[in-house]
C-alpha positions in Angstrom: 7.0 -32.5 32.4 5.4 -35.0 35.2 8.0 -37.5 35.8 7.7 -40.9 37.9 9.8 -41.5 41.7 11.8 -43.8 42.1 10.6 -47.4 42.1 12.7 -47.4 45.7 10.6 -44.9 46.7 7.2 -47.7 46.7 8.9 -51.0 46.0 9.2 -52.5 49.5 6.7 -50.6 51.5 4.8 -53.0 53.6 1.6 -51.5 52.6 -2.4 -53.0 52.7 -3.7 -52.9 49.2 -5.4 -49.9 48.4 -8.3 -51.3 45.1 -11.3 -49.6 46.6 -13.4 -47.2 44.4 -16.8 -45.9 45.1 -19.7 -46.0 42.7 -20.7 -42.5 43.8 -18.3 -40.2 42.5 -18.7 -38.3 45.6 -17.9 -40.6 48.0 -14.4 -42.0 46.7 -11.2 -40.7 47.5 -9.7 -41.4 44.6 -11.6 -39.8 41.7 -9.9 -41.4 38.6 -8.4 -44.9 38.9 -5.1 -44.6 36.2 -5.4 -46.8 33.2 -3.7 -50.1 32.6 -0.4 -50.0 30.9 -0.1 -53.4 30.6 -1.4 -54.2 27.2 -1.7 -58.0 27.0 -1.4 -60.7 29.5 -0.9 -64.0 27.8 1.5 -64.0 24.2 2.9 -66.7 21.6 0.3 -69.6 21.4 -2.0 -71.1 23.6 -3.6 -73.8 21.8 -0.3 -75.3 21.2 0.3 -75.5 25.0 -3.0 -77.1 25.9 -2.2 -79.4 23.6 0.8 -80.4 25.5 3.7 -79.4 22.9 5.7 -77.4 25.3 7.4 -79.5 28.0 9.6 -77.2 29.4 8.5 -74.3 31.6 10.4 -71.6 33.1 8.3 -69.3 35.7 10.2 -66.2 37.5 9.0 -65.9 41.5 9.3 -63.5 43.9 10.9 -64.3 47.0 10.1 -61.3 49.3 7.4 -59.3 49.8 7.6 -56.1 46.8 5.6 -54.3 45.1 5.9 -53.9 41.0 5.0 -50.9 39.4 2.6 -51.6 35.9 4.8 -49.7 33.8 7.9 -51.8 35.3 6.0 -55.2 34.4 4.9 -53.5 30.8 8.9 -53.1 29.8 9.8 -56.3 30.9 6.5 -58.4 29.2 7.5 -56.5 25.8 11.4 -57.1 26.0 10.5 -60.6 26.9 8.1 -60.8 24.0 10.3 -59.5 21.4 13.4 -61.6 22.5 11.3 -64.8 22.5 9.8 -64.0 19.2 13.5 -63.6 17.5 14.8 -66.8 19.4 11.5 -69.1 18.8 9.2 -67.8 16.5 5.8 -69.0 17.6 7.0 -71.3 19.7 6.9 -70.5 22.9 3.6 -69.5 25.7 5.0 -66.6 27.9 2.4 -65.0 30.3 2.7 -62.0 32.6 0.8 -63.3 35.6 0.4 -60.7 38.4 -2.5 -58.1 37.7 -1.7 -54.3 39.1 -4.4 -53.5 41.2 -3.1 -51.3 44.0 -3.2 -47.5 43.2 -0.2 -46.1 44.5 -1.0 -42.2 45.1 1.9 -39.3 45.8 1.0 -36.2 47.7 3.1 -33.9 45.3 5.5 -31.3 47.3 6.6 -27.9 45.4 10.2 -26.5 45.8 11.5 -23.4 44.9 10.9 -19.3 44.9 7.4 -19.0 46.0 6.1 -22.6 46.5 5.2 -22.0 49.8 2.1 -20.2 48.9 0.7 -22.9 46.2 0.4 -26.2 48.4 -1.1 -27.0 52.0 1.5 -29.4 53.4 0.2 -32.5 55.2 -3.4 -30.7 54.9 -5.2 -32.9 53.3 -2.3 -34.9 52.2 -4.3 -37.9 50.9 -2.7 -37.7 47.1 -3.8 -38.2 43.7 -3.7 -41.3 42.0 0.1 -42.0 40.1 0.1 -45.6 38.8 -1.2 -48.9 39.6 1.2 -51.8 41.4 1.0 -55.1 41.5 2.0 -56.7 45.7 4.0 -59.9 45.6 4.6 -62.0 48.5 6.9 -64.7 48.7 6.6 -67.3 46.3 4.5 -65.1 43.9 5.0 -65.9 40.1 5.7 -63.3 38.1 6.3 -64.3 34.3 5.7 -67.7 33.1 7.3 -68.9 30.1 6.9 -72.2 28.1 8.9 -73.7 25.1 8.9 -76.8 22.9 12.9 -77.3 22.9 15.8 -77.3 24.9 17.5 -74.5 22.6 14.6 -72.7 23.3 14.4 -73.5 26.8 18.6 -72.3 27.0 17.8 -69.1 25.5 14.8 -68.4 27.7 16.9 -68.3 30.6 19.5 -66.3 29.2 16.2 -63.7 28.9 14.9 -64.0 32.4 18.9 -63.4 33.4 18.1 -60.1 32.0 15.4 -59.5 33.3 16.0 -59.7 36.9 18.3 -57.1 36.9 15.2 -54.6 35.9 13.2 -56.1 38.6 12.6 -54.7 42.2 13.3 -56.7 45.4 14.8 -60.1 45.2 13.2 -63.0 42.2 14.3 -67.0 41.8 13.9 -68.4 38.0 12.5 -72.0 38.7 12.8 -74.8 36.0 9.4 -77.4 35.3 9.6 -80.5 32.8 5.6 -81.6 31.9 5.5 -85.0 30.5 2.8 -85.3 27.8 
């Protein structure tokens, strides 16, 4: 069964992002960019907050430089979602605002009886292709919530509380009142 590192193991790498795929099959490294697994970006609605009927925002930012896994970013948007959608039902705009566009590769290492004679070491050690990040740097947003009530607003935070524990490297929830 193919399992994922650690987040540690990519999380504060101070790395150069790595988006570039050929045209030409041939001449690209990475063969097969991994698919998105974050599913939507922008939930709850959005004509409501054009229209000005949620005054209070909430936005989570990052305050060092990281780098968030896709799948990391996909639990957190649907725990977010769900919790929002029991406390304010259709009340609410909450958006996931960093896209993953790193690819993050792994240059997989066998152990065991015999695994000395299936892999080449740091011969061509390039890696395949594991998942898709999204680099942060210091004042990054990361989620973006906003609510039409200070009950809403209350439980909101309580949320992003929860979230920040699931969250690599080190994040600041900042508080916005728009006027209408």
């Amino acid at each position: 069964m193919a399992t994922l590192r650690k987040a540690n193991a990519y999380s504060r790498r101070h790395t150069v992002p790595f988006t570039r795929i050929s045209k030409k099959k041939q001449r690209s490294y990475i063969k097969v960019v991994p698919p998105q697994k974050i599913v939507k970006f922008s939930m709850g609605d959005g004509k409501a907050n054009a229209a000005g009927k949620f005054p209070y925002v909430l936005r989570i930012i990052s305050t060092e430089n990281v780098q968030i896994r896709h799948n990391a970013l996909e639990a957190c948007r649907q725990f977010i979602n769900k919790q929002l959608d029991k406390e304010a039902p259709g009340q609410y705009l909450f958006r996931v605002v960093p896209y993953p566009h790193h690819i993050q590769r792994e240059n997989k290492m066998l152990t065991g009886a015999g695994a000395d004679r299936m892999q080449t070491g740091m011969q061509l050690s390039f890696g395949k292709s594991v998942g898709k990040a999204a680099i942060l740097k210091p004042g990054s947003d990361l989620f973006y919530i906003a609510v039409a009530t200070p009950k809403a607003l209350i439980s909101a935070r309580a949320i992003f509380k929860q979230v920040k524990s699931k969250l690599p490297g080190r994040t600041k929830v900042l508080y916005e009142f728009k006027k209408a």
